[in-house]
TORTOR-902745 format. One record per residue (C-alpha): residue number from 1; residue in three letters; chain; x, y, z. Coordinates in pm, whole numbers, plus 50000, padded with zeros to 5 digits. Layout:
BEGIN
<NUM; 'ALA'; 'A'; <X; Y; Z>>
...
//
This chain:
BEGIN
<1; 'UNK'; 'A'; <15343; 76753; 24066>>
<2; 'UNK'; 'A'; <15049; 76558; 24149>>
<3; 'UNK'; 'A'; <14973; 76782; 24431>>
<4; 'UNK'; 'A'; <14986; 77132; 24215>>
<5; 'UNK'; 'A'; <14793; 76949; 23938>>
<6; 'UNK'; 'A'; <14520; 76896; 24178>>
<7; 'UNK'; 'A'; <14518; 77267; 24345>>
<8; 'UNK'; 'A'; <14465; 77360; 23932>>
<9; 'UNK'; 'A'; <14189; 77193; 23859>>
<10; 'UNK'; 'A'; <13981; 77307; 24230>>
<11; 'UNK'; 'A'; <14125; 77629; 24070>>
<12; 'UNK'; 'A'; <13952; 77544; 23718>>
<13; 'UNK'; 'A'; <13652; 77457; 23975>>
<14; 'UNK'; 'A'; <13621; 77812; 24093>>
<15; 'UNK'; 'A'; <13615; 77969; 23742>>
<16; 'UNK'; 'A'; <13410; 77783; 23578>>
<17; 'UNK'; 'A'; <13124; 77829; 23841>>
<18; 'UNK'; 'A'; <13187; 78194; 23859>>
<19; 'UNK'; 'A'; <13170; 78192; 23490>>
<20; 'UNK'; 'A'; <12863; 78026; 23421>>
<21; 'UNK'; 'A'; <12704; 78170; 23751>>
<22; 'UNK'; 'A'; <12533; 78457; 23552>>
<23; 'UNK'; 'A'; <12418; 78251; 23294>>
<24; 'UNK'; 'A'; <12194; 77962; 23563>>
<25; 'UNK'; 'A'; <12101; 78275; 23707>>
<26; 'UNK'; 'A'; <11910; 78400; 23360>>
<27; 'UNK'; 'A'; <11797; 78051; 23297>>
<28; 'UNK'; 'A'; <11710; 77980; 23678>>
<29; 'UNK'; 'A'; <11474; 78361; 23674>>
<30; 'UNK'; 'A'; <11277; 78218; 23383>>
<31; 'UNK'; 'A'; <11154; 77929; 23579>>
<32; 'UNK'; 'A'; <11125; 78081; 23949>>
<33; 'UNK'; 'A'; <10739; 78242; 23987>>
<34; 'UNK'; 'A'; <10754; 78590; 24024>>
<35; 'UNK'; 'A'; <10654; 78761; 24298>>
<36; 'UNK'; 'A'; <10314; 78907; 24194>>
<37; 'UNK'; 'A'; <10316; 79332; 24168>>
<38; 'UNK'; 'A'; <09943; 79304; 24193>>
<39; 'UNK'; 'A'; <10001; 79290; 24590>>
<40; 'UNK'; 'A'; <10183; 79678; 24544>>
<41; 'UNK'; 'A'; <10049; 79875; 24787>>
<42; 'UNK'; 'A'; <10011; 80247; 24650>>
<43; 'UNK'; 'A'; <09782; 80351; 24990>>
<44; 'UNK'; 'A'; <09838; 80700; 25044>>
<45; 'UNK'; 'A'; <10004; 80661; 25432>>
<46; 'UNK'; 'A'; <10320; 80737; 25427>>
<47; 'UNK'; 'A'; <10580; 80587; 25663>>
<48; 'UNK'; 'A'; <10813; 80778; 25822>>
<49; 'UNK'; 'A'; <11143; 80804; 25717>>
<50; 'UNK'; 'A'; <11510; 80918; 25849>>
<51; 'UNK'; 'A'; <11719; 81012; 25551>>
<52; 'UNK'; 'A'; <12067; 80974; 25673>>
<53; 'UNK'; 'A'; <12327; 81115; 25437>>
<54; 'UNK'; 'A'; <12738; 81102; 25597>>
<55; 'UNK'; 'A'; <12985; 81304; 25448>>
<56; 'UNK'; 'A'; <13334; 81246; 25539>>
<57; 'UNK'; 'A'; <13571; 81558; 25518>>
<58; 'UNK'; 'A'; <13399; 81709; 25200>>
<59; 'UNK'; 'A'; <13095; 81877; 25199>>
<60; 'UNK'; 'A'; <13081; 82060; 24859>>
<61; 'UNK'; 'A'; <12827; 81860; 24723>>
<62; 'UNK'; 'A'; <12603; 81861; 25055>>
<63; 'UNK'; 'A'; <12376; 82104; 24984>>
<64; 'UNK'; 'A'; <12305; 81992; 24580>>
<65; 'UNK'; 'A'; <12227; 81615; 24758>>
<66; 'UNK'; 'A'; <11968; 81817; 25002>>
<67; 'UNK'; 'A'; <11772; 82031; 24741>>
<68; 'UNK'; 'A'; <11749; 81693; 24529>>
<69; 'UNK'; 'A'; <11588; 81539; 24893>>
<70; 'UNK'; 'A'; <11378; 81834; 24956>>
<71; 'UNK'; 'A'; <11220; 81839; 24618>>
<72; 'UNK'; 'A'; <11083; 81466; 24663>>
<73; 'UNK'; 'A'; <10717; 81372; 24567>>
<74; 'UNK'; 'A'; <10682; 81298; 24999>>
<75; 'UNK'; 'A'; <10610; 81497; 25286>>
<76; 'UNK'; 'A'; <10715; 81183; 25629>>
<77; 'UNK'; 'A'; <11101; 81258; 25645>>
<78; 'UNK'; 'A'; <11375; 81389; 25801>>
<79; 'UNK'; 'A'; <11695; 81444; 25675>>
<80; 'UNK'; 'A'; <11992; 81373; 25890>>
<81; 'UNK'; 'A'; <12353; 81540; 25754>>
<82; 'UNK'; 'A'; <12634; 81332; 25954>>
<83; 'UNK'; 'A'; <12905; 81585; 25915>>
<84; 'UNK'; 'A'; <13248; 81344; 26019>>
<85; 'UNK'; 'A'; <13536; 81561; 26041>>
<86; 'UNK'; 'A'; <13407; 81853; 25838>>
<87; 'UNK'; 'A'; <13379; 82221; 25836>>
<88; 'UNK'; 'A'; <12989; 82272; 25848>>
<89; 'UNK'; 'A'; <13001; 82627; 25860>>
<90; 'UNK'; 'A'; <12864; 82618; 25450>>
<91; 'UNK'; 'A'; <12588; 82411; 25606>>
<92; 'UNK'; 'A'; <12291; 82657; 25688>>
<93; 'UNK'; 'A'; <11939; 82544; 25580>>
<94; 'UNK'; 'A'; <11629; 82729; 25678>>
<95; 'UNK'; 'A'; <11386; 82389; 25673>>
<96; 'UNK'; 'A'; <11326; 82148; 25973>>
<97; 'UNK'; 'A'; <11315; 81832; 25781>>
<98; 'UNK'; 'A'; <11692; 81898; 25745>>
<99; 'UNK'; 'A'; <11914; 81833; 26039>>
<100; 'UNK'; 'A'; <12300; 81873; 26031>>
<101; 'UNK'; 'A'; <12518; 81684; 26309>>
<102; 'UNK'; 'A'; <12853; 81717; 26340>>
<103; 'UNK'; 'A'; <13028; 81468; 26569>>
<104; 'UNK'; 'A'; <13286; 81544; 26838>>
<105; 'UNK'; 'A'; <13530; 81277; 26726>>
<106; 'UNK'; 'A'; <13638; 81189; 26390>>
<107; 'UNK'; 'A'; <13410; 80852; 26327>>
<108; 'UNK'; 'A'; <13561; 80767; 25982>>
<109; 'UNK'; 'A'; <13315; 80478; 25986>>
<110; 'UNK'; 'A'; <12972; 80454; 25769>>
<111; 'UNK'; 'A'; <12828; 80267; 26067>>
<112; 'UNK'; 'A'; <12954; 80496; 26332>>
<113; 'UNK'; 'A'; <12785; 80763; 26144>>
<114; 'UNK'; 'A'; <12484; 80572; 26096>>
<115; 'UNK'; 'A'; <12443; 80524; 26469>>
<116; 'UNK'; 'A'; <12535; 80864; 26529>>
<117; 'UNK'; 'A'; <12220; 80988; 26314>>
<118; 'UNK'; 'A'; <12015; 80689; 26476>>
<119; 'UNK'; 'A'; <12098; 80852; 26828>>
<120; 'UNK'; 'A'; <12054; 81199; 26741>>
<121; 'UNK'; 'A'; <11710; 81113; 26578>>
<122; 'UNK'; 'A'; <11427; 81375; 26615>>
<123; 'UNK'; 'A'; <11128; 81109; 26660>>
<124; 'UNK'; 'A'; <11167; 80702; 26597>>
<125; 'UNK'; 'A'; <11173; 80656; 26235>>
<126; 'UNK'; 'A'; <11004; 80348; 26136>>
<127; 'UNK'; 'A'; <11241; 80341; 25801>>
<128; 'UNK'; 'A'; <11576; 80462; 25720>>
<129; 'UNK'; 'A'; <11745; 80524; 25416>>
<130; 'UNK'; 'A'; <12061; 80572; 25308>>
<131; 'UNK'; 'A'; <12252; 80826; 25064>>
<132; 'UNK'; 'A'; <12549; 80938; 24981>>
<133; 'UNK'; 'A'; <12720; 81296; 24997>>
<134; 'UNK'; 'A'; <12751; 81253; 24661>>
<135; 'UNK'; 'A'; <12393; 81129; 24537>>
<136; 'UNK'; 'A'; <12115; 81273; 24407>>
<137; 'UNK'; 'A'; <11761; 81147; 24427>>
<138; 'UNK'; 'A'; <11501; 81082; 24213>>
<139; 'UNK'; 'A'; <11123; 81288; 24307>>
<140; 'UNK'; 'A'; <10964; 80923; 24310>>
<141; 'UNK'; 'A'; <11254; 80771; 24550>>
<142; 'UNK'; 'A'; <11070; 80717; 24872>>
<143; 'UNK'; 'A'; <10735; 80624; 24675>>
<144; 'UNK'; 'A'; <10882; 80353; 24454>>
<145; 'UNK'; 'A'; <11093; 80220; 24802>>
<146; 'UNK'; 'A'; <10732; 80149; 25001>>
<147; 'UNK'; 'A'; <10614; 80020; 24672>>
<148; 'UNK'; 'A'; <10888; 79708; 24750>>
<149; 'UNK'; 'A'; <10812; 79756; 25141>>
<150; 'UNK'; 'A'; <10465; 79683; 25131>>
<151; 'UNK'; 'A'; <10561; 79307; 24993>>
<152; 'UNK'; 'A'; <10660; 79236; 25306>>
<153; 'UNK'; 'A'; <11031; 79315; 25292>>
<154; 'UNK'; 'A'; <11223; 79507; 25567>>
<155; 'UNK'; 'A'; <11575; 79596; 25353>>
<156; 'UNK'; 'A'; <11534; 79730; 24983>>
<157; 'UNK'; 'A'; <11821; 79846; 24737>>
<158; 'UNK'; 'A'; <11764; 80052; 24467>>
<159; 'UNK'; 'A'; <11913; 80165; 24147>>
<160; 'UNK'; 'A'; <12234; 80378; 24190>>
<161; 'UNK'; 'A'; <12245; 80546; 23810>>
<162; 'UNK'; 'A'; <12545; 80707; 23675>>
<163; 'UNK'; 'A'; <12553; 81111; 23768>>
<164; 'UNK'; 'A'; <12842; 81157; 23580>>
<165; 'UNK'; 'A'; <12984; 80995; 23212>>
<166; 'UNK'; 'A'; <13240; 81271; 23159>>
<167; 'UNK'; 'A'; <13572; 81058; 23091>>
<168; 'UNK'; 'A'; <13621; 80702; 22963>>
<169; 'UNK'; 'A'; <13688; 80619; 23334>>
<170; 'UNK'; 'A'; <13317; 80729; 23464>>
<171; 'UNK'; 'A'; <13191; 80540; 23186>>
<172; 'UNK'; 'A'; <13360; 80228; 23253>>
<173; 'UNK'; 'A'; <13307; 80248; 23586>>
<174; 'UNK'; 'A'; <12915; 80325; 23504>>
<175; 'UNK'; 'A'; <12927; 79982; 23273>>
<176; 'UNK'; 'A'; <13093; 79799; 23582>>
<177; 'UNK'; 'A'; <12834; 79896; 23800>>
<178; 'UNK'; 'A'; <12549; 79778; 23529>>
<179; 'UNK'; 'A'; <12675; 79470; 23504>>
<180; 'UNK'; 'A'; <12637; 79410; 23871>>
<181; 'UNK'; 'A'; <12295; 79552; 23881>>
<182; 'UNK'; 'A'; <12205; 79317; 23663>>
<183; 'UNK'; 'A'; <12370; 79019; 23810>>
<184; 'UNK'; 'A'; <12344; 79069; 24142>>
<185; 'UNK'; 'A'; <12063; 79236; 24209>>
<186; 'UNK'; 'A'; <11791; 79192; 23907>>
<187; 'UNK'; 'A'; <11894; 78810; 23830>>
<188; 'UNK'; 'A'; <11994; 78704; 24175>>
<189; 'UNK'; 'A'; <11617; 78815; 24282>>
<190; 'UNK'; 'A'; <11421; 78718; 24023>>
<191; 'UNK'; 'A'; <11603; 78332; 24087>>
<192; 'UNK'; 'A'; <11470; 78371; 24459>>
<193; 'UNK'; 'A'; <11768; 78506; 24628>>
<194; 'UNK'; 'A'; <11830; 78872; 24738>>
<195; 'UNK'; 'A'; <11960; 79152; 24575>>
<196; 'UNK'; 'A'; <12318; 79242; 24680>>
<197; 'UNK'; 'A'; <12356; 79619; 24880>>
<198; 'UNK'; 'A'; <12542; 79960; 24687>>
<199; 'UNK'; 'A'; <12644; 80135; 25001>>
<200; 'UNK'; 'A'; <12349; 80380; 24907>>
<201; 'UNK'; 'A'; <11998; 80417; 24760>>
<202; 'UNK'; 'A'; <11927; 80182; 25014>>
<203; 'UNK'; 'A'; <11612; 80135; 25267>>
<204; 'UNK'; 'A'; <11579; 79928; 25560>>
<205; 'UNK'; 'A'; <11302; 79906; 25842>>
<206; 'UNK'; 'A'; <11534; 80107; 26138>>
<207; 'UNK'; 'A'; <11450; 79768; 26348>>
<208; 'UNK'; 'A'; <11636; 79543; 26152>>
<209; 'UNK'; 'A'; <11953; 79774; 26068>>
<210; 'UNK'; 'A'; <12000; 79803; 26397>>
<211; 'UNK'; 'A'; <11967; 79458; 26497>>
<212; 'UNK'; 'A'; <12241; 79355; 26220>>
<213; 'UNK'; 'A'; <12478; 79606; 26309>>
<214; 'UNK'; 'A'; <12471; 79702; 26659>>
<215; 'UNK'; 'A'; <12717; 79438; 26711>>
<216; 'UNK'; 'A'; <12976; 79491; 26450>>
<217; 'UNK'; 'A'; <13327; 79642; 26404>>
<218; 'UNK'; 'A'; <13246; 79887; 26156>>
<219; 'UNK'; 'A'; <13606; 80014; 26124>>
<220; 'UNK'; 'A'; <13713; 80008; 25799>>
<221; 'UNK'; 'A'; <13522; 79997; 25398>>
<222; 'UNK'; 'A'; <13218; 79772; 25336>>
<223; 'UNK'; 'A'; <12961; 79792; 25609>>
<224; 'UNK'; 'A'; <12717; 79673; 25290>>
<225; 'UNK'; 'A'; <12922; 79386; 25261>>
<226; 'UNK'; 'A'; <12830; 79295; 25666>>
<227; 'UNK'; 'A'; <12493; 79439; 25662>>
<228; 'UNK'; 'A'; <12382; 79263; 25340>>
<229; 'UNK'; 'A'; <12548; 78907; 25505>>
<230; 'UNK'; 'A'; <12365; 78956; 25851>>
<231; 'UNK'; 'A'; <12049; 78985; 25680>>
<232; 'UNK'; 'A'; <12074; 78714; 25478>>
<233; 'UNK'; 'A'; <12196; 78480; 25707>>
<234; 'UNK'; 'A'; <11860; 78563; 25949>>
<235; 'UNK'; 'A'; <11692; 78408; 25629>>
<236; 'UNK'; 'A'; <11565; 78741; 25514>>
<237; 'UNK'; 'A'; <11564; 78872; 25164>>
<238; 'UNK'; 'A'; <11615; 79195; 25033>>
<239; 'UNK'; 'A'; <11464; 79281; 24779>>
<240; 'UNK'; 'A'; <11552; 79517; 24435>>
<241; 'UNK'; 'A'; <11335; 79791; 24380>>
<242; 'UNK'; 'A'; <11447; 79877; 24006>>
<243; 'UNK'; 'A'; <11269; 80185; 24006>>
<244; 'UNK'; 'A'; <11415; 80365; 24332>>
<245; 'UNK'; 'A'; <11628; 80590; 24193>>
<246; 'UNK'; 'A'; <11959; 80757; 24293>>
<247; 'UNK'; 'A'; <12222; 80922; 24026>>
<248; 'UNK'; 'A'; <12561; 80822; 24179>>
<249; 'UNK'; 'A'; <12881; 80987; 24072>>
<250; 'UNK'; 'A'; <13151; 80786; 23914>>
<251; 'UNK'; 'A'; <13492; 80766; 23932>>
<252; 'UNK'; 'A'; <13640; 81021; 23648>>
<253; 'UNK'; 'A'; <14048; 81002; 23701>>
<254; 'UNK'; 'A'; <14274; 80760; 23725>>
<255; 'UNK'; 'A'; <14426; 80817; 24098>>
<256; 'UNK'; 'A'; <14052; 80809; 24232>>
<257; 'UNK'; 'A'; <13966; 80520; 24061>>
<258; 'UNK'; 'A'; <14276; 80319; 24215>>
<259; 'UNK'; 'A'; <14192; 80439; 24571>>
<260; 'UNK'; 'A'; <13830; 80387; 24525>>
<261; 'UNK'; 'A'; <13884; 79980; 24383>>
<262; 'UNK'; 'A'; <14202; 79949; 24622>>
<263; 'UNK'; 'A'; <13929; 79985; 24959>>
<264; 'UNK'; 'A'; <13677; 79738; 24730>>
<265; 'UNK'; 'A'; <13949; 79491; 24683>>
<266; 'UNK'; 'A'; <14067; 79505; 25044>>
<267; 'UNK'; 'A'; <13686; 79414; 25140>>
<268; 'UNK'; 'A'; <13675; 79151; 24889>>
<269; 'UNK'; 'A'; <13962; 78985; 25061>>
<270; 'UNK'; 'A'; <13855; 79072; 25408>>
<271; 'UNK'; 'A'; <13492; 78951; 25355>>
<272; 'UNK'; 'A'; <13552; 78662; 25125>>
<273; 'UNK'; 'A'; <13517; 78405; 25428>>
<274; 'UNK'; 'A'; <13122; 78530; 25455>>
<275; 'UNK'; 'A'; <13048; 78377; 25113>>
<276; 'UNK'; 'A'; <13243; 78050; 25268>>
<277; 'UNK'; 'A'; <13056; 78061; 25565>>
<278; 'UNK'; 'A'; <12672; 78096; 25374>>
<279; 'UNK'; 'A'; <12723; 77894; 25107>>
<280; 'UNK'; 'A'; <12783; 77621; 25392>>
<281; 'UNK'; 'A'; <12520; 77778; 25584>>
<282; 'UNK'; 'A'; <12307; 77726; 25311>>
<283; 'UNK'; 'A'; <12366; 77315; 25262>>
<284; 'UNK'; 'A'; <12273; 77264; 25611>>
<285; 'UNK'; 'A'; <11974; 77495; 25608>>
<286; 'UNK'; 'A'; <11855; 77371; 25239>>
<287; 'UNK'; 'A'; <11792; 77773; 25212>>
<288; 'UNK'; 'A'; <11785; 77851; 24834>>
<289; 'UNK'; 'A'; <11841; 78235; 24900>>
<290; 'UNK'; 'A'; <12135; 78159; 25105>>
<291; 'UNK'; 'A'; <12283; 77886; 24870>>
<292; 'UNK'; 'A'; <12256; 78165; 24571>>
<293; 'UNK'; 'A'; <12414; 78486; 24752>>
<294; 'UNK'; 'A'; <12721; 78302; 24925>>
<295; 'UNK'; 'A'; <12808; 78207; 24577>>
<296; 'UNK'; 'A'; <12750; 78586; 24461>>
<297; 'UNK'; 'A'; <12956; 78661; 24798>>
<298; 'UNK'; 'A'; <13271; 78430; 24698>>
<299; 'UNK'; 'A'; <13282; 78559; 24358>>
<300; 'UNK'; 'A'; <13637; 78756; 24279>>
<301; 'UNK'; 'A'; <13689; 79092; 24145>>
<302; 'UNK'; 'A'; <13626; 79086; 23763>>
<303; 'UNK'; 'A'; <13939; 79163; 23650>>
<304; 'UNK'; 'A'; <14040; 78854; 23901>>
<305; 'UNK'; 'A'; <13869; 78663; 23730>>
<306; 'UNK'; 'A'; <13942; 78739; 23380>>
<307; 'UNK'; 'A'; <14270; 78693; 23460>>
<308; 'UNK'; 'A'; <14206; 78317; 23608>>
<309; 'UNK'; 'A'; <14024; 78268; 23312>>
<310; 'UNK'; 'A'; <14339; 78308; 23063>>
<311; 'UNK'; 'A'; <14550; 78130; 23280>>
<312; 'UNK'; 'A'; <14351; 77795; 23289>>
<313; 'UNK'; 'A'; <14275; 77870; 22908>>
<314; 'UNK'; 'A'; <14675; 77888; 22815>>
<315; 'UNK'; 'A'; <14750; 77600; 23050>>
<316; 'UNK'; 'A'; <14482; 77350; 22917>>
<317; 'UNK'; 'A'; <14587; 77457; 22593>>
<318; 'UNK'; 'A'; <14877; 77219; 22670>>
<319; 'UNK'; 'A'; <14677; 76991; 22949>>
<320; 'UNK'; 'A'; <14362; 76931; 22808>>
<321; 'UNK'; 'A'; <14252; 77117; 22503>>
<322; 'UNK'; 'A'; <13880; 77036; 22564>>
<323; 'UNK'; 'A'; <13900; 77230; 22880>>
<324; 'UNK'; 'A'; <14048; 77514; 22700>>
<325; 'UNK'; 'A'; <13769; 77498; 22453>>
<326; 'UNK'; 'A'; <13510; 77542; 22749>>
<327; 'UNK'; 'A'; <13664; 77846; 22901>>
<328; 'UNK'; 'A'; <13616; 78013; 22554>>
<329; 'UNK'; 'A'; <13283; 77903; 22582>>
<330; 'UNK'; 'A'; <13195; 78023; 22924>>
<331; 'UNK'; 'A'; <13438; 78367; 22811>>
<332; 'UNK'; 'A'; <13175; 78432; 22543>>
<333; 'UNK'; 'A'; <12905; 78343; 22770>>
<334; 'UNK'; 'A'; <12986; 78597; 22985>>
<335; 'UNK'; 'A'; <13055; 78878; 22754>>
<336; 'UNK'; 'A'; <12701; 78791; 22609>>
<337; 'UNK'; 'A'; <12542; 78818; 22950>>
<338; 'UNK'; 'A'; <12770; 79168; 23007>>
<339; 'UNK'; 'A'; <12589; 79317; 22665>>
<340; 'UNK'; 'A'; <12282; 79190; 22768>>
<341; 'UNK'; 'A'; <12339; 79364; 23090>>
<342; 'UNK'; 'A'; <12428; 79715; 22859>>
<343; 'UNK'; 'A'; <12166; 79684; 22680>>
<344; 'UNK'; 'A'; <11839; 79581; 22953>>
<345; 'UNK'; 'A'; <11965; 79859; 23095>>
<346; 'UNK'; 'A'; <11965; 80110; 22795>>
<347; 'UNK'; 'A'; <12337; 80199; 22881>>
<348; 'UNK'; 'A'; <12401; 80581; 22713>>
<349; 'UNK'; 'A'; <12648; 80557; 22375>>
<350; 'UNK'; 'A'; <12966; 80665; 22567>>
<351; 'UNK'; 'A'; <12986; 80392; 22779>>
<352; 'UNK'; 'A'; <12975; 80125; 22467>>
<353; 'UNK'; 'A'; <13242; 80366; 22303>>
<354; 'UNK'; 'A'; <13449; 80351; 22659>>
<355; 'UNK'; 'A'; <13455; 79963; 22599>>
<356; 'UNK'; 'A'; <13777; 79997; 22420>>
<357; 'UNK'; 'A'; <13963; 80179; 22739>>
<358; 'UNK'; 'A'; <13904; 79830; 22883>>
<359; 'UNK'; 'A'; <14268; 79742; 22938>>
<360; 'UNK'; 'A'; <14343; 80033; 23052>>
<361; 'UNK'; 'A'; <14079; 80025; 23336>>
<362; 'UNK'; 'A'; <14194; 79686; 23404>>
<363; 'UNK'; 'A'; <14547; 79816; 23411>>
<364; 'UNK'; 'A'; <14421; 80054; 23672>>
<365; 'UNK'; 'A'; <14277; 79789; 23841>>
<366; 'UNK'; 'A'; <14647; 79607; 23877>>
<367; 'UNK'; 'A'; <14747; 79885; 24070>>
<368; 'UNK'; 'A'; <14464; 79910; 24260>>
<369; 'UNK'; 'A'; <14545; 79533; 24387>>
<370; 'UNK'; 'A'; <14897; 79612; 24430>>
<371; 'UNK'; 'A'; <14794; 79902; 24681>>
<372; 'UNK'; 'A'; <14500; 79712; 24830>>
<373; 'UNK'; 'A'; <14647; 79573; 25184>>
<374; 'UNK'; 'A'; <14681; 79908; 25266>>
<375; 'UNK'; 'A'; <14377; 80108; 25062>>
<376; 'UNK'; 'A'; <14217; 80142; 25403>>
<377; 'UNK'; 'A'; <14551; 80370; 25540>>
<378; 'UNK'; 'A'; <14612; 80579; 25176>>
<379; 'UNK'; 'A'; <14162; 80678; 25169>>
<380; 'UNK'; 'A'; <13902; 80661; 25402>>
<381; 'UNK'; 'A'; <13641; 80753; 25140>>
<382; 'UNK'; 'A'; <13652; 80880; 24752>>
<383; 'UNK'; 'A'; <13629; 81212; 24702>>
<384; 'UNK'; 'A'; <13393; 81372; 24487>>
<385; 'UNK'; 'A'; <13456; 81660; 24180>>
<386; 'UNK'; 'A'; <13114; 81637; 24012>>
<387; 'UNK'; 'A'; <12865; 81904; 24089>>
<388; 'UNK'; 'A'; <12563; 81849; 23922>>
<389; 'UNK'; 'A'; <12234; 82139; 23924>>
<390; 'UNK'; 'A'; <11980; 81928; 23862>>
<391; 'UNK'; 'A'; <11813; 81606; 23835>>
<392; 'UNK'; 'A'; <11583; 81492; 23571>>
<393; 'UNK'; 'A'; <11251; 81377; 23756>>
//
């Protein structure tokens, strides 16, 4: 008895610092000197860049994501189509700054088709960015990503904005992903730490991708999740550029939604011993950055950790009713720092009305875990149904 009554409260532990984690983050931010924008350089030079965009079986949306590339306020690209498994015959463009590769064997790895674009590149890129199949991006991308560069920072992330907000799902999914935008990237920098990577609308000097992942198994989901640890833990930064802009589609049904968290899960799980490993990393080093994101790394699914929170709530209910006080505290905490989230971000009216499908996106969720051991067997990658025209610029 003594024994599990000690495993509870390390478990209490946990919560309660992933709980009141986004709040010392807003209160940390308002003490932590910015850095100063005045440094921005807008100089006219424009770096070049290899825009690498995989595709993994589906190419519908291919061409959409290159006329959103090609219509960019920039000239110093190249755009670099990694085809994996997929029938490029659909794939004809009549520009040079578009190149379309498809590899011999089936890669089914983000990494393998990174490297596969990074060896098949027309000239050395000094910068490389990376976008989805199902992305499109913004005229000012590349402009607003050296904006962040010229501060002296080799990886950026930007903003991946909802494409889509057609079902309650999307929206949801949209009000997920704001959340963490605003926790883990805007917060987490402006306290002195780094922003956390998106998988896409993301830029790195080619130098230090390379360097990070030359090395690594890629097989598998979350090659951000590796990528964003190896360049933290070389005492880098990365930095949020809140202004580099890609719209990113969201998951709209139910069975894609369940794959797409299932893979995120698995990664959680699989990856969860790199937040371990920084957060000590970070005591020995005395590295603030460090000490911040291996906390952010650690942190559980939210539905994990809403439903820790109302089990150490209903137990201390009967243990300690001051404890179950605090969790109601910290509960409301975090729900004010989620609507604060909503609203810095000027979230659209759908996704506030989509806050009542929460249980059943958390329901979702359930299943999601259920299937996540094996997410990596049942999807490689999420597939894609929303084909939009145009981009507003």
């Amino acid at each position: 008895m003594y024994v599990l009554l000690i495993l509870f409260h390390l478990l209490e532990a946990v919560v309660i610092i992933n709980l009141i984690f986004p709040v010392f983050l807003w209160i940390v931010q308002l003490f932590v000197a910015r850095k100063d924008n005045s440094q921005i350089n807008d100089s006219i030079i424009e770096p070049d860049y290899a825009i690498i965009v995989t595709a993994y079986q589906q190419v519908t949306l291919i061409p959409e994501v290159v006329k959103s590339i090609l219509n960019i306020n920039y000239n110093n690209y190249i755009i670099y189509i990694v085809a994996d498994n997929c029938d490029v015959s659909t794939l004809i463009f009549n520009d040079d700054k578009v190149v379309v590769l498809r590899p011999e064997e089936v890669l089914a790895s983000n990494v393998k088709s990174h490297f596969y674009a990074i060896n098949n590149f027309k000239r050395p890129h000094e910068r490389l960015t990376i976008i989805d199949s199902d992305n499109l991006v913004h005229a000012d991308y590349l402009i607003e990503m050296n904006k962040v560069f010229s501060l002296g920072y080799q990886a950026v992330q930007g903003v991946r904005a909802a494409k889509n907000l057609n079902t309650n799902y999307a929206c949801l999914d949209a009000a997920n992903d704001i959340y963490y935008r605003y926790v883990d990237k805007k917060l987490l920098t402006d306290a002195g730490s780094s922003s956390s990577l998106s998988g896409s609308g993301m830029a790195f000097t080619t130098n230090i991708y390379v360097e990070c992942l030359k090395n690594i198994d890629s097989s598998g989901a979350g090659f951000d999740k590796i990528l964003q640890y190896e360049i933290v833990i070389r005492k880098l930064k990365i930095a949020f550029a809140s202004q580099a802009i890609v719209l990113d589609e969201k998951t709209s049904k139910s069975d894609q939604l369940v794959k797409q968290r299932a893979r995120w899960i698995n990664t959680w799980f699989k990856f969860f011993k790199l937040g371990l490993r920084m957060t000590f990393s970070s005591l020995i080093n005395f590295n603030w950055n460090q000490f911040l994101f291996g906390i952010m790394l650690c942190r559980p699914p939210l539905f994990i950790l809403l439903f820790l929170t109302v089990f150490c709530f209903a137990v201390n209910v009967f243990l300690i009713p001051e404890m179950a006080v605090l969790f109601t505290i910290l509960a409301i905490c975090f729900v004010v720092v989620f609507m604060k989230s909503l609203s810095y971000f000027k979230a659209d009216k759908k996704i506030y009305k989509s806050l009542m499908d929460i249980p059943k996106f958390i329901y979702f969720q359930v299943l999601a875990l259920m299937k996540a051991k094996a997410a990596n067997k049942i999807s490689v990658a999420t597939e894609h149904y929303v084909e939009e025209k145009t981009i507003n610029n």
